[in-house]
VOGU-3710 file (C-alpha; in Angstrom, 3 decimals, decimal comma):
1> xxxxxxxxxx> -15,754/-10,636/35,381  -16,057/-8,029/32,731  -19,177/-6,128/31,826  -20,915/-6,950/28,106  -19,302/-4,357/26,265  -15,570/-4,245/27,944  -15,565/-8,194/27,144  -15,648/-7,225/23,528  -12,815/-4,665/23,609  -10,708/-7,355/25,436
11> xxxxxxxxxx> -11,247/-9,920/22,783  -11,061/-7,407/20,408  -7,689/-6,118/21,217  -6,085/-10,021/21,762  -7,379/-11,003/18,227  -5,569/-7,553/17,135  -2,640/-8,779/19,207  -2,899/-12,693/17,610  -2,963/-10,943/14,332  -0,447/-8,452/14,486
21> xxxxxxxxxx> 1,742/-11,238/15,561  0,976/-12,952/13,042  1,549/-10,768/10,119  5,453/-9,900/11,688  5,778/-13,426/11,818  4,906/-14,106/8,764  6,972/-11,277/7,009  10,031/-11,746/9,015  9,712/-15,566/7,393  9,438/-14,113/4,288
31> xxxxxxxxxx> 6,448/-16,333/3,259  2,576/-15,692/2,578  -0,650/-16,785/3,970  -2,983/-19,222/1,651  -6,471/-18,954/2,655  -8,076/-21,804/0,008  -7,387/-20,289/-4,018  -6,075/-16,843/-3,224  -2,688/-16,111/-1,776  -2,574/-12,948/0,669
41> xxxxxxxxxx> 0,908/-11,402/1,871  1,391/-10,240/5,646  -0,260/-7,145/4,832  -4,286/-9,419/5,417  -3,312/-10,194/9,344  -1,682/-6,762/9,776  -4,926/-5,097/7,933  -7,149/-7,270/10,294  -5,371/-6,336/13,619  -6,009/-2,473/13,168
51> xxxxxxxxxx> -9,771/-3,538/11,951  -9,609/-5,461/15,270  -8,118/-2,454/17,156  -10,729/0,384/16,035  -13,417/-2,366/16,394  -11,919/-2,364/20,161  -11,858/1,256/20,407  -15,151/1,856/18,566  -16,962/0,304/21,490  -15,209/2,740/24,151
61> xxxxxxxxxx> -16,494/5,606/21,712  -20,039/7,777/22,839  -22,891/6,153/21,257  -23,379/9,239/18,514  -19,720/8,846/17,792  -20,456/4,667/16,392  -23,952/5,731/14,632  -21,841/8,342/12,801  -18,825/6,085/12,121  -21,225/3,156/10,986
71> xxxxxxxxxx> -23,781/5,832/9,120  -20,322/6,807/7,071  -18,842/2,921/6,931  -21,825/1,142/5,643  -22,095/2,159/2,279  -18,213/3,112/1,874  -18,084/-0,747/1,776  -20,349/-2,280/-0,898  -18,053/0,620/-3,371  -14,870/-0,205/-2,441
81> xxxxxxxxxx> -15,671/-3,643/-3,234  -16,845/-2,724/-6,546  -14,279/-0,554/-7,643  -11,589/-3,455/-6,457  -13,533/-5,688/-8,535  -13,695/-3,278/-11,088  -10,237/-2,819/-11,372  -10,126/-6,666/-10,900  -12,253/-7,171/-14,381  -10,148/-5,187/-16,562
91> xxxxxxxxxx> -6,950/-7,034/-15,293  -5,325/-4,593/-12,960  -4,142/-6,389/-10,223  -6,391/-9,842/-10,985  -6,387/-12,342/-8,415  -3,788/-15,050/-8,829  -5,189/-18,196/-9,147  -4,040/-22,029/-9,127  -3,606/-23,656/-12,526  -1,793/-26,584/-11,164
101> xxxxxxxxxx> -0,800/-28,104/-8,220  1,607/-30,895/-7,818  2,545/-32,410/-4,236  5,917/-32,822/-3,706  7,852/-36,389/-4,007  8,604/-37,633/-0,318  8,150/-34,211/1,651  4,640/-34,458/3,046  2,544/-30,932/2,993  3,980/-29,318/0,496
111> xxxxxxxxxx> 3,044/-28,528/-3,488  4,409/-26,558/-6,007  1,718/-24,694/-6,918  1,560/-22,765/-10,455  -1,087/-19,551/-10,088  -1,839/-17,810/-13,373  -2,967/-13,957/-13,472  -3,325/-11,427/-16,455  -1,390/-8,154/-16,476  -4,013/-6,167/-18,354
121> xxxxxxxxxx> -3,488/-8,498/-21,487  -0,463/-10,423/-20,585  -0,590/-13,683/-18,712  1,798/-14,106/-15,791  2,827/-17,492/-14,117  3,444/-16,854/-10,368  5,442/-20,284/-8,732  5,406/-21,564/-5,226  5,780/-23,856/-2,784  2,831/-24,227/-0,637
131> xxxxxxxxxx> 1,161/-25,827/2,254  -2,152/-27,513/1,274  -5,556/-27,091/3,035  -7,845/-24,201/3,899  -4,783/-21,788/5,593  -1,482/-22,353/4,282  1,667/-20,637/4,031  3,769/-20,643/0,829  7,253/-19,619/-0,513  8,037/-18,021/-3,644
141> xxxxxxxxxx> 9,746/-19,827/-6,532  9,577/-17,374/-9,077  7,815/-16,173/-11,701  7,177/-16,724/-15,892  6,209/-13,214/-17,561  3,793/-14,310/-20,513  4,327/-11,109/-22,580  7,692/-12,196/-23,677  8,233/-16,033/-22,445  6,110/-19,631/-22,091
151> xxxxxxxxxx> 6,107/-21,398/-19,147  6,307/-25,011/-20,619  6,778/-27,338/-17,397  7,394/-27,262/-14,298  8,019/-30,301/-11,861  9,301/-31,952/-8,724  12,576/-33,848/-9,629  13,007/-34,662/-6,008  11,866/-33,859/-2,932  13,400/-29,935/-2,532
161> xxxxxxxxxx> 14,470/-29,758/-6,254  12,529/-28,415/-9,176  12,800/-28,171/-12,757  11,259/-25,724/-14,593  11,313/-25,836/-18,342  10,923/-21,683/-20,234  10,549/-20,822/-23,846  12,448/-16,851/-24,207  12,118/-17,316/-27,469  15,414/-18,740/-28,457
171> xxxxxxxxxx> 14,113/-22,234/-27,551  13,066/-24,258/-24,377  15,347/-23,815/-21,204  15,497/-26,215/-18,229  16,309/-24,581/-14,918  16,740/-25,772/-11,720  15,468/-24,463/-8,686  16,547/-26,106/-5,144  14,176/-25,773/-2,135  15,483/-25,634/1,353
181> xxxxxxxxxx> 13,393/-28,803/2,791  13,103/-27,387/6,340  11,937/-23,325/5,729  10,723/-24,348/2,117  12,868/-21,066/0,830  14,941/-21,031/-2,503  18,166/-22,319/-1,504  20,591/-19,833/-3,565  19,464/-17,369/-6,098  16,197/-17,515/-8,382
191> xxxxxxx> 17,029/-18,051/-11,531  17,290/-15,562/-13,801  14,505/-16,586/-16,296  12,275/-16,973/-13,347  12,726/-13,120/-12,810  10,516/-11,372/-15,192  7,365/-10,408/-13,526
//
């Protein structure tokens, strides 16, 4: 049986080891991780196995050693959270979030989601096909760049094909995007139009 504090840097290094698996996993998919609204790329579960790891290893560390690494942390925290949301505010790198969601036509668990985000003024339309529920995984579709086009539909025509209907300025086009029903990848090349972002 392990002592009190050598039961924490066990755990701590198999959740590091969960989540580092985890974020390969995911990137060698090529998908990302929905946690409710907001999507997250591999980089959350990569970022949370080396919090896990120097967690682990913080607990190994002489006792002055933590009280100066958690005297330094603490308010380090509470500012980088401000300046993100900061930044956040005045549209640099806003959250994406879901405008629309529309479950897919005989292929259970899975939506195409539409997320909408502004790039300092410009709105940008960010497509996907997603997993619903709390923690989800979802596959790009493509994307609608507001400064220049309008994202005017987009729809399941069947289960694994989409149409998405853009406005470049020379009039509405109608695009379709086919979606590989067992990895829920783009079968074939994004569209063009759906490259802008």
């Amino acid at each position: 049986m392990l002592s009190g504090r050598a039961s924490y840097q066990f755990g701590g290094a198999m959740l590091a080891g969960v989540l580092a698996v985890l974020a390969v996993a995911v990137k060698l998919v090529g998908c990302t991780v929905v946690l409710g609204p907001v999507r997250v790329g591999w980089y959350l579960p990569a970022l949370g196995a080396i919090l896990a790891l120097v967690g682990a290893a913080a607990l190994a560390a002489p006792t002055w050693l933590r009280v100066v690494g958690l005297t330094m942390l603490v308010p380090a925290v509470p500012l980088a959270g401000l300046a993100m949301g900061g930044l956040a505010l005045a549209g640099f790198g806003a959250v994406p979030m879901p405008v629309q969601r529309t479950a897919a036509p005989e292929w259970p668990r899975r939506e195409l989601v539409i997320r909408e985000w502004v790039d300092v003024i410009d709105p940008m339309y960010d497509l996907s096909v997603e997993t619903p529920g709390v923690i989800g995984l979802g596959w790009p579709v493509g994307c609608v760049n507001g400064d220049y086009q309008s994202l005017l539909d987009a729809r399941w025509l069947a289960a694994g094909k989409l149409a998405v209907t853009v406005d470049s300025g020379d009039g509405p086009e109608v695009v379709t995007v086919m979606v590989d029903r067992v990895t829920g990848k783009v079968a074939g090349v994004v569209p063009e139009v759906l490259r802008h972002c």
